[in-house]
C-alpha positions as CSV (number, residue, x, y, z in Angstrom):
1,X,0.0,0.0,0.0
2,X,1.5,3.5,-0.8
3,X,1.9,5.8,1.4
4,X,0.7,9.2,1.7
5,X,4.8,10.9,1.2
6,X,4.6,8.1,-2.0
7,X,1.6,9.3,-3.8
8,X,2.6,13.2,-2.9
9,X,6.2,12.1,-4.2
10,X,4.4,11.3,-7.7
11,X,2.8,14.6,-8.0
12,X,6.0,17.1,-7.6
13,X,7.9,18.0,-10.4
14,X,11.1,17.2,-10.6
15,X,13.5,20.3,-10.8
16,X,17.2,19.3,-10.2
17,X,19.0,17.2,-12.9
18,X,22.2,15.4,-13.2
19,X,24.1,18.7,-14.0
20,X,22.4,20.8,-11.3
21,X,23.4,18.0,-8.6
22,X,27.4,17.9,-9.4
23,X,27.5,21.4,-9.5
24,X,25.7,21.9,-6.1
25,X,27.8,19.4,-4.5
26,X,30.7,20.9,-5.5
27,X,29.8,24.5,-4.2
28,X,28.7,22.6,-0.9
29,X,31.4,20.4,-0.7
30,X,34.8,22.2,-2.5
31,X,33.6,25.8,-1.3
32,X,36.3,28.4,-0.6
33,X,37.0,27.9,3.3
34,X,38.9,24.6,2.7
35,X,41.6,26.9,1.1
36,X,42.6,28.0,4.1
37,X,42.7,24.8,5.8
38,X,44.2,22.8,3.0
39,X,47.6,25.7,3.3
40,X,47.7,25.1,6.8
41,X,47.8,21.5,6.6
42,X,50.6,21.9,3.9
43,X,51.5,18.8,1.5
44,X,49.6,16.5,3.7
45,X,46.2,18.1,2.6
46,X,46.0,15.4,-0.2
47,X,46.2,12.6,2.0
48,X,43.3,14.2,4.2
49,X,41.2,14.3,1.3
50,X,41.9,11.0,-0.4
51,X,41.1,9.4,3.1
52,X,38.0,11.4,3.6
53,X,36.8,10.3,0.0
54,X,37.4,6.8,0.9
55,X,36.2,6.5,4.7
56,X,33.4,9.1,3.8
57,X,32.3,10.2,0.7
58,X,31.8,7.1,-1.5
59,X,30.3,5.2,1.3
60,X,27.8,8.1,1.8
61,X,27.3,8.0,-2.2
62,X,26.5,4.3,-2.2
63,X,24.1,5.0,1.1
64,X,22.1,7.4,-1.2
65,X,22.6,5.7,-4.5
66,X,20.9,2.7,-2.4
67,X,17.9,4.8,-0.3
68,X,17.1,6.6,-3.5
69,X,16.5,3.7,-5.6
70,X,14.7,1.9,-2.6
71,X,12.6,4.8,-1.2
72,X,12.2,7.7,-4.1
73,X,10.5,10.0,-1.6
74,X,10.7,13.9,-2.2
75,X,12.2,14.7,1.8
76,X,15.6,12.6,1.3
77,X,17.2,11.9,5.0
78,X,13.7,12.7,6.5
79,X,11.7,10.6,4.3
80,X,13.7,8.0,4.4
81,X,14.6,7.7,8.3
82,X,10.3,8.3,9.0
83,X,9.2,5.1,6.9
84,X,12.3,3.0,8.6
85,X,12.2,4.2,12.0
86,X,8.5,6.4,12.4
87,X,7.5,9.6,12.6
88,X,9.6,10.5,15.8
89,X,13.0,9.8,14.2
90,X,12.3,11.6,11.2
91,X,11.6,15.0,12.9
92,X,14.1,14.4,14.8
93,X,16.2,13.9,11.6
94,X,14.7,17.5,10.1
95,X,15.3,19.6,12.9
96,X,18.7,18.3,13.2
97,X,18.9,19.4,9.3
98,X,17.4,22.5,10.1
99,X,19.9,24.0,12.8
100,X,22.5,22.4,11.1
101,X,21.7,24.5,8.2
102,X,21.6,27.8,10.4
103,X,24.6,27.4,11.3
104,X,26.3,27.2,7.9
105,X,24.1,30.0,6.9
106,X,25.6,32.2,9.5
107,X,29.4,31.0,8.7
108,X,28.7,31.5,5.1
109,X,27.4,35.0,6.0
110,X,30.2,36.1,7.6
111,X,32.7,34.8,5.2
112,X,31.3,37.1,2.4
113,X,32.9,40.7,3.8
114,X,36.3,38.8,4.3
115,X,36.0,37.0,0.6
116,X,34.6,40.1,-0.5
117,X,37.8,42.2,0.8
118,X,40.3,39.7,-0.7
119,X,38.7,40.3,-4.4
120,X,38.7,43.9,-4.2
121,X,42.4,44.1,-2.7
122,X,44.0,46.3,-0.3
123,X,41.9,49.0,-0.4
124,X,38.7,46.9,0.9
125,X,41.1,45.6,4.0
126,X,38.6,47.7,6.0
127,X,35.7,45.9,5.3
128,X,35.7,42.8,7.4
129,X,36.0,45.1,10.6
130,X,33.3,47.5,9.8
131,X,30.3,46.6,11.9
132,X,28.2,48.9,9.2
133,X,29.5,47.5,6.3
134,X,29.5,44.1,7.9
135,X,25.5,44.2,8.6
136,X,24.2,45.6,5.4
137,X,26.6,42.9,3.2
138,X,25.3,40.1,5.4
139,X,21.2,41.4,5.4
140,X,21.6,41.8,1.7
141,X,22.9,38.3,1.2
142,X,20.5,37.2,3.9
143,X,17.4,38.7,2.1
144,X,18.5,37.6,-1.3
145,X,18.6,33.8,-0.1
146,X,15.5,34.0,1.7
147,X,14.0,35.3,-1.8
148,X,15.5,32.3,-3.6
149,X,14.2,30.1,-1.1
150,X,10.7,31.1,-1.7
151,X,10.9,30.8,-5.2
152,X,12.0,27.0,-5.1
153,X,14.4,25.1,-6.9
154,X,13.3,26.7,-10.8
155,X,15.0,29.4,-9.1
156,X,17.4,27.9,-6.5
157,X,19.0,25.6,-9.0
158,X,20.4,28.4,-10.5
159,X,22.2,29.9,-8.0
160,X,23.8,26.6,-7.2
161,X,24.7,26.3,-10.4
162,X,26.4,29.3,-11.3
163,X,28.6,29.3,-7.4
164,X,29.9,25.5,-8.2
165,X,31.1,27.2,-11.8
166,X,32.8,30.1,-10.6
167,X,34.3,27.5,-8.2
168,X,35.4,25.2,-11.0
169,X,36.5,28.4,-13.0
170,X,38.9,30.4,-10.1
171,X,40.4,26.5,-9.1
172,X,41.1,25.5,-12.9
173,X,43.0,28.9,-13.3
174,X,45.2,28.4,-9.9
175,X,45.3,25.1,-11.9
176,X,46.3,26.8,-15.1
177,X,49.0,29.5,-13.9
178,X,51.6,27.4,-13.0
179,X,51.5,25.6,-16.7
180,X,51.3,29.2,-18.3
181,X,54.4,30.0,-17.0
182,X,56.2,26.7,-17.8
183,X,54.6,27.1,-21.3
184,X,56.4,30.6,-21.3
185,X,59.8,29.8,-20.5
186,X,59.6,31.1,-16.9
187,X,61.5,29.5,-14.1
188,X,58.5,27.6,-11.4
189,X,58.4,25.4,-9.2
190,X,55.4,23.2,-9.2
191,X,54.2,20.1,-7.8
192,X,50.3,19.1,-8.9
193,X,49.6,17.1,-6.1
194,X,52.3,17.5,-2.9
195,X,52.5,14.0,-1.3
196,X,53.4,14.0,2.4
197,X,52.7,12.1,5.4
198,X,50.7,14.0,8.2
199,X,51.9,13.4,11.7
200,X,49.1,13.0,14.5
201,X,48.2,16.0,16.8
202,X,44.9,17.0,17.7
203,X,44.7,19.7,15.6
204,X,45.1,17.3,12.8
205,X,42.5,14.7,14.1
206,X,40.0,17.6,14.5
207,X,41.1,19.4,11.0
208,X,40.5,15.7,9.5
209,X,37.1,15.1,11.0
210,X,35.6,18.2,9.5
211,X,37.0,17.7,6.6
212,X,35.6,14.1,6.8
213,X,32.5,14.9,7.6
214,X,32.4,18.5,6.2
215,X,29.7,18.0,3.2
């Protein structure tokens, strides 16, 4: 017997395609505040990554890969932990999706006057401590994503889209620089992918859980 999630399932459109997915993860998952944790951790960045792929990511992919193909409900985590486990679970699973999305919202905000500042150059170094300039950046962004969030995915999809390209754009040009120089006869020193070993500390352990567990 279907349930009632099942039959409402059937009736929404479906908004998000293959495209819109892969560049959404990559704006939630790449982003621009690893930068700064990948240069502190140094050559041993690429081991944290390729172990967080492998102890977290593609088991995560083949979890939803799975649930998806078993339970195609419209809701995803909610849906599919309130047909398993009941209704309790599953709000407990929404409202733990809710805060945690509050909190990224607000550490998002406040990474825009700083991101913002570093585009402009030196002359914009004042605008991360400015209160003023601080507030009216972060209620404009604020407004604008409340905005998109009304309008829905149509709308929503878009703005995903065009962040995980800018993403894939500034990256392929750090990418790029160091080969435009070979290709013109300067002297560089570049290494694609720095190997090292990282040694244990608990700054390490907690920089590799978030990164583990950061998307």
């Amino acid at each position: 017997m279907a349930t009632p999630a099942r039959n409402h399932t059937g009736e929404l459109r479906r908004e998000l395609g293959r495209r819109d997915l892969v560049l959404a993860q990559i704006l939630n998952v790449v982003g621009s505040s690893w930068v700064g944790v990948a240069s502190k951790l140094g050559k041993a960045h690429a081991v944290f990554w390729m172990s967080s792929m492998l102890l977290f990511y593609v088991p995560l992919a083949l979890v939803v890969i799975y649930l998806n193909r078993t339970l195609p409900l419209e809701g995803g985590l909610y849906q599919w932990a309130k047909e398993a486990f009941g209704p309790f679970w599953g709000f407990l699973i929404a409202w733990n999706l809710w805060f945690y999305a509050v909190i990224v919202l607000g550490s998002i905000l406040f990474v825009v006057p700083t991101d913002l500042s570093y585009s402009i150059g030196p002359s914009a170094a004042w605008l991360p401590a400015s209160r003023v300039a601080t507030s009216v950046l972060t209620g404009i962004v604020l407004i604008f994503i409340a905005w998109v969030a009304v309008q829905g995915l149509s709308i929503g999809k878009w703005l995903h889209n065009i962040g995980g390209f800018m993403l894939l754009l500034a990256y392929g040009i750090l990418v790029a620089l160091p080969l435009w120089a070979l290709l013109g006869g300067r002297a560089v020193s570049y290494s694609p992918i720095p190997i090292a070993w990282p040694g244990f500390s608990w700054v390490n352990l907690a920089i590799f859980g978030q990164i583990t567990v950061g998307g």
